[in-house]
N, C-alpha and C positions, 0 to 999 in steps of 0.2 A: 284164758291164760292169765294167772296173776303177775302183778305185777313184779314180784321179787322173782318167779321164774322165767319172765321175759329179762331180766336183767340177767340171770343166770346164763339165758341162751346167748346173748348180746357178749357174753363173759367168753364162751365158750368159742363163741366163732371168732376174736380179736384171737384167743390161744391157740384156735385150729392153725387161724393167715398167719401169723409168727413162725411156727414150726412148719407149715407149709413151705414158706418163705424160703425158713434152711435147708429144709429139704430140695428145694429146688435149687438152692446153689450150691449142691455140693458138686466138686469138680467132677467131669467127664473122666473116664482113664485115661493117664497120659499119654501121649503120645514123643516118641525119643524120633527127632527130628535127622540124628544123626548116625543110628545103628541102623544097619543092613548094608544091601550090597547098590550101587547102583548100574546102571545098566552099562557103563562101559569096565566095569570089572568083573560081566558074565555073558557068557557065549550066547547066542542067538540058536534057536533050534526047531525048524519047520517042518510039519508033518503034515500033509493031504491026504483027506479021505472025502472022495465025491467031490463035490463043490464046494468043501469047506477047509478052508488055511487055517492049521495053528500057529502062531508064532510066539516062542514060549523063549523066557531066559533060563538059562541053567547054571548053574555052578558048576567048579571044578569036577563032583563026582556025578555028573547030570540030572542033577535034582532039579525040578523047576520050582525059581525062586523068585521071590517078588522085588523086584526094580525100585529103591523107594526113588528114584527122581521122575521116575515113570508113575508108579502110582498103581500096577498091575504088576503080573507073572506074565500072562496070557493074554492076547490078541486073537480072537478068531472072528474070521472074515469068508462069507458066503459070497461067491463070485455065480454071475450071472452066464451063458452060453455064450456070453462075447469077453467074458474074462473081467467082468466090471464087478467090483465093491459092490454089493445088496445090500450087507450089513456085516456091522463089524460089534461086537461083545468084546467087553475085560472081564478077567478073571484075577482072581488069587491064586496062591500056591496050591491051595487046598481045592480048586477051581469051582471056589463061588464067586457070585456076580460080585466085581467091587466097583465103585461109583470112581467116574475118569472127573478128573478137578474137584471133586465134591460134590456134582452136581448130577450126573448121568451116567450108566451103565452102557450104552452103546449107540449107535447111529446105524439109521438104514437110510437106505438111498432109493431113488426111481427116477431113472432116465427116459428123459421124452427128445424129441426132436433139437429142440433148443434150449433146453434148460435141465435141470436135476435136481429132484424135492429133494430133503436133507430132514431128517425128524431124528429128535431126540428121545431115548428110548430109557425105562425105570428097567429098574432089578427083575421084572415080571414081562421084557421084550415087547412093552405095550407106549405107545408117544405118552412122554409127560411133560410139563412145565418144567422150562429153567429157570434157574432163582434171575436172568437177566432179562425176565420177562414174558417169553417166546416159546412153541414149543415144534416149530418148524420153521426152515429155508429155502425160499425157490432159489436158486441162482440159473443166474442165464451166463449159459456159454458162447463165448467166440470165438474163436483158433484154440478152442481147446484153453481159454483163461478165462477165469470166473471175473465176469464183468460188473452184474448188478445180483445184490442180493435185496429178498425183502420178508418179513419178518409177519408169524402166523400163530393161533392161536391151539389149540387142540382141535376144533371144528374145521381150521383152515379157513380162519378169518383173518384180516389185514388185523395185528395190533404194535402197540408203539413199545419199543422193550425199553428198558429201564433210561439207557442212555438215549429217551428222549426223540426216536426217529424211527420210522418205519422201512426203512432201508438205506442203504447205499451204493455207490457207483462208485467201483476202480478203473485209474488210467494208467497205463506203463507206459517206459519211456522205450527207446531204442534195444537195447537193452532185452526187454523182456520182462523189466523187473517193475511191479506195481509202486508206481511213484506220487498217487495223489490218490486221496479219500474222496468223495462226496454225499452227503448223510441228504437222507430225502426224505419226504412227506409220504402220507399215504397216500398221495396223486404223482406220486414220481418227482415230483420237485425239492430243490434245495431245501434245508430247512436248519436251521441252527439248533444244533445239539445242545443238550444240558451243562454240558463241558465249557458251553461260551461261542464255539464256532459249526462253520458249515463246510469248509473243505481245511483238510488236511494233508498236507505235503510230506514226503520221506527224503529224506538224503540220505545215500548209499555210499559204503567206503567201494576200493577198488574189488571186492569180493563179495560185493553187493550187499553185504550186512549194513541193514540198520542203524546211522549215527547219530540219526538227528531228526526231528520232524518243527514243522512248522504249521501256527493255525491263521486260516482266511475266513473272512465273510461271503459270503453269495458274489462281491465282487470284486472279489481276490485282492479286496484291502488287509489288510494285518490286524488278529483282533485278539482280544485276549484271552485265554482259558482260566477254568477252574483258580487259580493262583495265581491270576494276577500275567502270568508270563506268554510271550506270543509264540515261546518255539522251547524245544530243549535239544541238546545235545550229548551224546551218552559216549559213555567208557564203558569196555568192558572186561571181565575177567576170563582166564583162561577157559574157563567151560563156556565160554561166550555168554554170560547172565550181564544186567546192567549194574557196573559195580560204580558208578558217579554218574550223576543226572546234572548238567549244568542250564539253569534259566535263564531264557536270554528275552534280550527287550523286543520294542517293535523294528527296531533298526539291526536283529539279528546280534545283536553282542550282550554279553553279562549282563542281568540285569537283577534286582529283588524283586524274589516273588513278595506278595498281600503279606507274607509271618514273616519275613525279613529276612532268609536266607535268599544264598543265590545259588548254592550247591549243595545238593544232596549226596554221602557216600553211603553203599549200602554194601551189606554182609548177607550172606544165604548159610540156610542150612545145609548139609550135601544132598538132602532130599527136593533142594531146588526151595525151597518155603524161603521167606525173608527173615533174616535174625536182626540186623540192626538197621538203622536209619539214623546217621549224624549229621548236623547241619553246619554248615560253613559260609562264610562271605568271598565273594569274588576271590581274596587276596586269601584263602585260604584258612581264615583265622574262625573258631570254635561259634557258635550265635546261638545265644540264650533263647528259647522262646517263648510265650508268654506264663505260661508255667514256671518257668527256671530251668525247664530242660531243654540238655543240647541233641538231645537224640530220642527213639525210643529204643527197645526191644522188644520181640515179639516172643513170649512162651507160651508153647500152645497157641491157643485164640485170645490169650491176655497180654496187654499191651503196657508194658512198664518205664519208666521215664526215668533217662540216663541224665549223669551231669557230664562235665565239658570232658574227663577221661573216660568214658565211657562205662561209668558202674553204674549200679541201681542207686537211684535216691530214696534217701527216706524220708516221707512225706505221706500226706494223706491218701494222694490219688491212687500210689502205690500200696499201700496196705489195703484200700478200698481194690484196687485192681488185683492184687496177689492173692487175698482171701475175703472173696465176695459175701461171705457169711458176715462182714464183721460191719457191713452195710447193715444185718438187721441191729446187730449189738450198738453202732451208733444211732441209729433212728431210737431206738428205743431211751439208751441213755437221753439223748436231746429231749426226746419228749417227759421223760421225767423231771429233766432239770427245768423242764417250762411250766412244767407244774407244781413241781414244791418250792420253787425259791417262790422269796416276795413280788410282788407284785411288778416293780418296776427292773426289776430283775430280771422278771422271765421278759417283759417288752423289750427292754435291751436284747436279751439271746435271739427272741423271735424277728428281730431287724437285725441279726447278725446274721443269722440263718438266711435269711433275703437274701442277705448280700452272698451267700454263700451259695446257695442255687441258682443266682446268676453266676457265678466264677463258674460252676461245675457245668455249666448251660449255655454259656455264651462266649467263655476262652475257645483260643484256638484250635481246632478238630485238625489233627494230620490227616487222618482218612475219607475217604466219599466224596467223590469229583458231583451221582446226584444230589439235590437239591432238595426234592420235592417226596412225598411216597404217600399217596392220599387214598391208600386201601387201606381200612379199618380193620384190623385183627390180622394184618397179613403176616404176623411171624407162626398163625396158629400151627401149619401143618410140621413146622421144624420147632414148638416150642419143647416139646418131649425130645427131641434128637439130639439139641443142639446145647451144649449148658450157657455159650455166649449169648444165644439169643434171649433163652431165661434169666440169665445175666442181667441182661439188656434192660427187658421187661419188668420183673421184678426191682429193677434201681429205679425205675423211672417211678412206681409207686410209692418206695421208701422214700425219695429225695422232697417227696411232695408229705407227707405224714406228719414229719414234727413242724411244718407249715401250719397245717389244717388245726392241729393242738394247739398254739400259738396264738393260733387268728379266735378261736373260740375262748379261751383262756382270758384275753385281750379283752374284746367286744361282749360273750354269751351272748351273741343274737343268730338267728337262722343264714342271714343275708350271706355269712363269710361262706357261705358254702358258693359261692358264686364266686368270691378270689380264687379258688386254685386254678378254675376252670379260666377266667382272664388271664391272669397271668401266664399260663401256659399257652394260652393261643399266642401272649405278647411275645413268649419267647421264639416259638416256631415262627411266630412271624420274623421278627429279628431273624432267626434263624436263614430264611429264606431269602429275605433283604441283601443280606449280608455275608451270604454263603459260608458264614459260620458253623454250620451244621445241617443236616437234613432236615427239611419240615414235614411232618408226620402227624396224621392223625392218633395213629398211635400211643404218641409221647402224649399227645394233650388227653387221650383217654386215661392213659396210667397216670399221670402227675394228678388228674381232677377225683379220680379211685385214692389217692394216697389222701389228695387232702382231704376231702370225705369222710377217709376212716379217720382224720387226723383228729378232725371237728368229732367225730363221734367218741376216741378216745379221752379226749374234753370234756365233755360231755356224760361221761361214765363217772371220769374222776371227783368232777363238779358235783354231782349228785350222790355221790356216796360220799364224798364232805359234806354238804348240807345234812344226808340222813343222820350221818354219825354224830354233828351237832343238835340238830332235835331229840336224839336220845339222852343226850347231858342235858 
């Protein structure tokens, strides 16, 4: 192959990744968070045939219709010769299989002497993987209350789900009502979750709802979670959602969490989803945070950053988060500008850019209590499902690109191809230090991809400057 049609093919594939790029972030169809009906504005409606219960919402004229706080139409539940749950399926209106949380179409069950397996079931009634790791539960029964659960793989092997533990252990109090956590090892013992602690306490209002919990170590000292905080305590709204989360210290009263708020107020959609998140101090008052925002919202699966009355800012991270296409439009511009201005020009952009993929990498994350997530490709099986996850994926390669351009532009030597790949492990690491974000094999894969092509973009341009001067 000559060498002007390897340069061609080289042409050809940067043009394929570009418009791949777009093509993969074009948004999902939306989703409207707040039309339909939910299930306390339609009738409940049971029909038995054999051993199998339907339980279907209807409307006014009995049409079965889908619940959005629910997430289904339809409930059917296969009852066993003692009357027990076997398996239970969600449906839609149209009664195809629809996934309960996002994650799973149904639950079967198998009762032994002392305990009851629990598998999580796909659209095709066969055990699959939940995105929390797992894709079964033994729980052991005692008076008829689920004591110890512990956590399985599709083979029915012991494995560790996401939050870091291989099971745990509920104790109730007089009551009846489950009053403390304890998260255990794959040998039954205590073991500190990713969250920061090992048992977790509930406090119960007089109607035994939920107000508050508190986090312990193995020996029931006070320790800290995820944010910095040893306990929280909750308000809620009439549909009983948590509409204020207050963090408290290790002495139980107000305290800042690690990003400087102490109260959290939140907004839902009516389909139950979370719409807003504003942040406040003890005393009430609006807390900037490191971004400049006092809140987010959530549209769709995209996360947009409120200021102190709660609008959208306009700012980068929101145009970046509003229309993720425009991730390639700047990658691309940056990498031009690093290439035709002068020389100390584009150095300057390229240590701007630094600085700027640390802001984008090492500012504070509101989400993800894990830490850690060290499976290699692990977004593959939802990267076609999901446009957040492509989202995801694809930015992590872009962020790292006009990098790679930059470093080669700078230097032309082979060796930059070894920064993106450091750099990115320095920030996961960071990352994990510092529970500023997840540490992911992932991200250091796509960021070391970005800069690669970055160097190689460089690299195109560089040499067809040179060509074009030996022709004059």
């Amino acid at each position: 192959m000559s060498a002007k049609l390897k340069k061609k093919s080289v042409h050809a594939l940067l043009l394929a990744f570009v418009l791949a790029s777009i093509l993969f972030l074009l948004p999902d169809a939306t989703v409207d968070h707040d039309t339909g009906f939910v299930s306390s504005e339609l009738e409940v409606k049971e029909t038995v045939e054999k051993n199998v219960t339907s339980t279907s919402y209807v409307n006014s004229d009995g049409d079965i219709t889908d619940a959005i706080d629910m997430g289904y139409a339809t409930v059917q539940r296969m009852r066993n010769a003692n009357g027990q749950v076997t398996e239970e399926f969600y449906l839609d209106a149209a009664g195809n299989p629809v996934e309960r949380y996002g994650d799973y179409y149904g639950i079967s069950y198998k009762y032994n002497s002392e305990n009851v397996v629990i598998k999580y079931l796909g659209a095709d009634k066969q055990p699959m993987m939940l995105g929390a790791g797992y894709s079964a539960i033994v729980r052991t029964l005692v008076d008829g209350k689920a004591t110890d659960d512990f956590y399985y793989d599709l083979n029915m092997r012991p494995v560790q789900c996401t939050g870091g533990y291989y099971g745990l252990h509920r104790e109730y109090d007089e009551q009846g009502s489950n009053c403390a956590i304890t998260y255990l090892d794959v040998n039954g013992q205590p073991v500190t979750c990713i969250a920061g602690y090992t048992i977790k306490t509930y406090q119960r209002d007089a109607d035994e709802t939920v107000i508050g919990e508190r986090y312990f170590d193995a020996e029931e000292n006070p320790v800290k979670s995820s944010l910095g905080q040893y306990g929280e305590l909750y308000q809620r709204d009439e549909q009983g959602h948590i509409s204020q989360i207050t963090y408290l210290g290790a002495d139980g009263n107000p305290a800042p969490t690690t990003a400087g708020y102490t109260v959290l107020k939140r907004t839902y959609h009516r389909n139950r989803t979370v719409d807003t998140d504003m942040y406040f101090d003890a005393d009430g008052n609006p807390m900037a945070m490191s971004k400049g925002q006092y809140g987010i919202k959530r549209s769709g699966k995209v996360s947009l950053l409120l200021d102190r009355n709660g609008n959208v800012m306009l700012c980068v991270d929101n145009l970046l988060n509003g229309f993720p296409c425009m991730v390639v439009v700047f990658g691309c511009a940056v990498c031009l500008l690093i290439l035709i201005l002068p020389r100390r020009l584009s150095i300057f952009l390229t240590i701007s850019y630094v600085a700027f993929i640390l802001y984008e990498t090492l500012m504070f994350r509101e989400s993800g209590d894990a830490r850690t997530n060290f499976v290699l490709f692990s977004y593959a099986g939802k990267f076609l499902k999901e446009q957040s996850v492509r989202v995801g994926v694809i930015n992590n390669i872009w962020l790292f690109i006009p990098l790679g351009t930059g470093l080669y532009r700078w230097f032309q030597k082979k060796r930059v191809l070894l920064v993106p790949f450091v750099m990115s492990v320095a920030i996961e690491t960071t990352q994990y230090i510092t529970g500023l974000g997840i540490a992911e094999f992932d991200d250091v894969f796509g960021n070391t991809m970005g800069g690669w092509i970055g160097v190689l973009v460089a690299w195109m341009w560089l040499n067809r400057k040179m060509s074009l001067k030996d022709r004059t």
